[in-house]
C-alpha positions as CSV (number, residue, x, y, z in Angstrom):
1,X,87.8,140.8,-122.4
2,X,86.0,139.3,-119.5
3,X,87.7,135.8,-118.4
4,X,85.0,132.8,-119.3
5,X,84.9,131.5,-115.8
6,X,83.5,133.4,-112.5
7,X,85.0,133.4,-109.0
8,X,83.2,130.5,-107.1
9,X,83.1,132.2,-103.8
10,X,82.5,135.9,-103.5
11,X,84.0,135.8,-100.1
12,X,86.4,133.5,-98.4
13,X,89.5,133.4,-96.3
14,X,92.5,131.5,-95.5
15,X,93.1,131.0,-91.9
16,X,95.7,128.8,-89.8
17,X,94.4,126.3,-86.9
18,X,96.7,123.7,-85.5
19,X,99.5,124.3,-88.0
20,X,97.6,123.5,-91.0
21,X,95.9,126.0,-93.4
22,X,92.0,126.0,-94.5
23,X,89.8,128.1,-96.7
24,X,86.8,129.9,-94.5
25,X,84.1,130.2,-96.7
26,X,80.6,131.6,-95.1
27,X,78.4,129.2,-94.2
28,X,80.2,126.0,-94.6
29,X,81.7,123.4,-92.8
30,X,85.4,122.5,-91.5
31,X,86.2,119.4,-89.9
32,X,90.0,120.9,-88.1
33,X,92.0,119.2,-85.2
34,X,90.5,119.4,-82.0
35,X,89.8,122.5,-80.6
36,X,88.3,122.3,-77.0
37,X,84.8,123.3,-76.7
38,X,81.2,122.0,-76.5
39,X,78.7,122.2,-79.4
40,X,77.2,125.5,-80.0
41,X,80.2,127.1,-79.0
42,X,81.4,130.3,-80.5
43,X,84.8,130.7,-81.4
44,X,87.3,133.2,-83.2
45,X,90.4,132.4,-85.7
46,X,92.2,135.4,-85.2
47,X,95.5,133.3,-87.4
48,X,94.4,134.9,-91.0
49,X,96.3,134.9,-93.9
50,X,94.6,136.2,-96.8
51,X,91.2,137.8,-97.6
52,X,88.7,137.9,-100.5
53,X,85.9,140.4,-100.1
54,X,82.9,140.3,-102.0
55,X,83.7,143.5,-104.2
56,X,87.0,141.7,-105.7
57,X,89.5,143.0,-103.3
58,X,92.3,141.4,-101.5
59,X,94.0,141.7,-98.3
60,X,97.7,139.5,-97.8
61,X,98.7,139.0,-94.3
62,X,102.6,140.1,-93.9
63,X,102.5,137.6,-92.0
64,X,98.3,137.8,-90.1
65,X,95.7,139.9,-91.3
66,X,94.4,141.9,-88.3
67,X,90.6,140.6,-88.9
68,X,88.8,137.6,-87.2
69,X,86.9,134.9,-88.6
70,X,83.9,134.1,-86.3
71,X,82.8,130.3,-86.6
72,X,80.8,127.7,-84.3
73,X,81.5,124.6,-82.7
74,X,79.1,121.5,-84.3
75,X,80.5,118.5,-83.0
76,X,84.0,117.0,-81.5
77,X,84.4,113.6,-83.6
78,X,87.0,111.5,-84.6
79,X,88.5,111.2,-88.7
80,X,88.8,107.7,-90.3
81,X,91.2,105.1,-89.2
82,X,95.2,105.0,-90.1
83,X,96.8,102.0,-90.4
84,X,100.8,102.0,-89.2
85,X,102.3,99.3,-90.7
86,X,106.1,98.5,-90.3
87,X,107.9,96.0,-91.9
88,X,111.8,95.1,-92.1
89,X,111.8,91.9,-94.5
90,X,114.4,88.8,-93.2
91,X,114.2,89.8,-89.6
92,X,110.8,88.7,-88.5
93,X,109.7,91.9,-87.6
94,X,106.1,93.8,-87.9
95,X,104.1,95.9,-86.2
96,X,100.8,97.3,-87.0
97,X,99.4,100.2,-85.5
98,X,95.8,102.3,-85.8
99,X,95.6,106.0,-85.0
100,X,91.9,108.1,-85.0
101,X,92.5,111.7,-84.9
102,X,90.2,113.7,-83.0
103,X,88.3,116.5,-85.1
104,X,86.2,119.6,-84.3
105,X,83.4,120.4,-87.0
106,X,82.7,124.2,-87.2
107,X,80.8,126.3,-89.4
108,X,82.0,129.1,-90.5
109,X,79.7,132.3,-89.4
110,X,81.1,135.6,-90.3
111,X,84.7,136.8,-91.8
């Protein structure tokens, strides 16, 4: 019997960028840490983990696969503001901080 609910993406991967892990899916957008560049640049993730090609089959890393996933740069931005607050209650002490992290848009071309 055929299992009621389809696979999403036909294709997608699982790559690693500044020790965090995303899923690479053709065509769409990633907003990673920064990764120096200008807009428009190529750029390769060579870090893959796992792979999903469009005729069911699977690849597992053990630990990289040796395929590339082929993006481009969109824009370096920063994320949404963090707010640091510290607090030790009777002692008169606080201290509020604010951190942006800087972020890299790509698209993700070809895996």
């Amino acid at each position: 019997m055929e299992h009621p609910i389809k696979p999403v993406f036909e294709t997608y991967a699982i790559i690693q960028t500044g020790g965090k892990q995303y899923q690479a899916i053709p065509g769409k957008t990633l907003a990673i840490e920064k990764i120096e560049g200008e807009a428009g640049t190529p750029i390769e993730f060579a870090e893959v983990l796992f792979r999903k090609t469009s005729d069911g089959k699977f690849e597992f890393g053990q630990p990289l696969l040796k395929t590339v996933v082929k993006a481009s740069i969109i824009k370096q931005t920063k994320g949404p503001k963090i707010i640091i607050f510290k607090f030790k209650r009777r002692k008169k002490y606080r201290l509020k901080r604010g951190h942006r992290q800087n972020l890299t848009v790509v698209r993700i071309e070809a895996i």
